[in-house]
N, C-alpha and C positions, 0 to 999 in steps of 0.2 A: 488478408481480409481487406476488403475495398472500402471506402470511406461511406458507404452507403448501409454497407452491412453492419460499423463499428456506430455510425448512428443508430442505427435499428434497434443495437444492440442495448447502447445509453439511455435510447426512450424504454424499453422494457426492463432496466432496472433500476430508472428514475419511477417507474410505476409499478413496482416492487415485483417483477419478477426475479427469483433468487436465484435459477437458473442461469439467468444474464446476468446478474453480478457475479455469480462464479466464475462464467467465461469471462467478463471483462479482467476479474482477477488474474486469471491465468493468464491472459495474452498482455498484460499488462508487464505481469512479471516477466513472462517469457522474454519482452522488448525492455527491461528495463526501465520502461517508464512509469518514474517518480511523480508526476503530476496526475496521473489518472489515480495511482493507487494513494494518495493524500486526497483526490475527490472523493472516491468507496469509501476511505475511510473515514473521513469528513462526516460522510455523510452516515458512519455506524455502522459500516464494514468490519469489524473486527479480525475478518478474514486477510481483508485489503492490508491495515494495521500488519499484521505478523509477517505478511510477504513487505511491504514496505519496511519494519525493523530488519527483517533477514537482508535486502537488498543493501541497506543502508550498513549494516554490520560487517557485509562484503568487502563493499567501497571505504570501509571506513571511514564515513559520513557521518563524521560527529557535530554538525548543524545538524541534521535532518533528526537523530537521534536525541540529540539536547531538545528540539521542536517535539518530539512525540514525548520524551520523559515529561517534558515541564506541564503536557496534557494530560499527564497521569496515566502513561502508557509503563508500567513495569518492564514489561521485558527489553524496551528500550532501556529502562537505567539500569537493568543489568547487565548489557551488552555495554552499557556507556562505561560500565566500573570492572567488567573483560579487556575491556582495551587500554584503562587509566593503567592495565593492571601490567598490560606487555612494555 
């Protein structure tokens, strides 16, 4: 995706198309990257959130995880009390 289309994409789900936040979801996730999908979710992606705990669970990224539990993301503190646990 070319950076012209990944903007295109950000104004249409800065302007709530859901559409475009699903697809930024995905190609988010797909590249691993952590700062787009903490923007989605920032901004009440709850979508964004679940692939951000999964990615984060992965890497075993217990900042990013401790960061979403302490926001009152559950499935982060229970991947957080999965891993106290191995």
């Amino acid at each position: 995706m070319t950076d012209p289309e990944l903007a295109d994409l950000r104004r249409r789900a800065k302007a709530g198309d859901s559409d475009a936040v699903d697809e930024l979801i995905e190609l988010a996730g797909e590249r691993g990257d952590t700062a787009e999908l903490r923007r989605l979710a920032d901004s009440g992606s709850s979508d964004a959130a679940d692939v951000l705990v999964e990615l984060a669970g992965e890497r075993g990224d217990v900042t990013e995880l401790r960061r979403l539990a302490d926001g009152g993301n559950t499935d982060a503190a229970d991947v957080l009390m999965e891993l106290d646990e191995d």
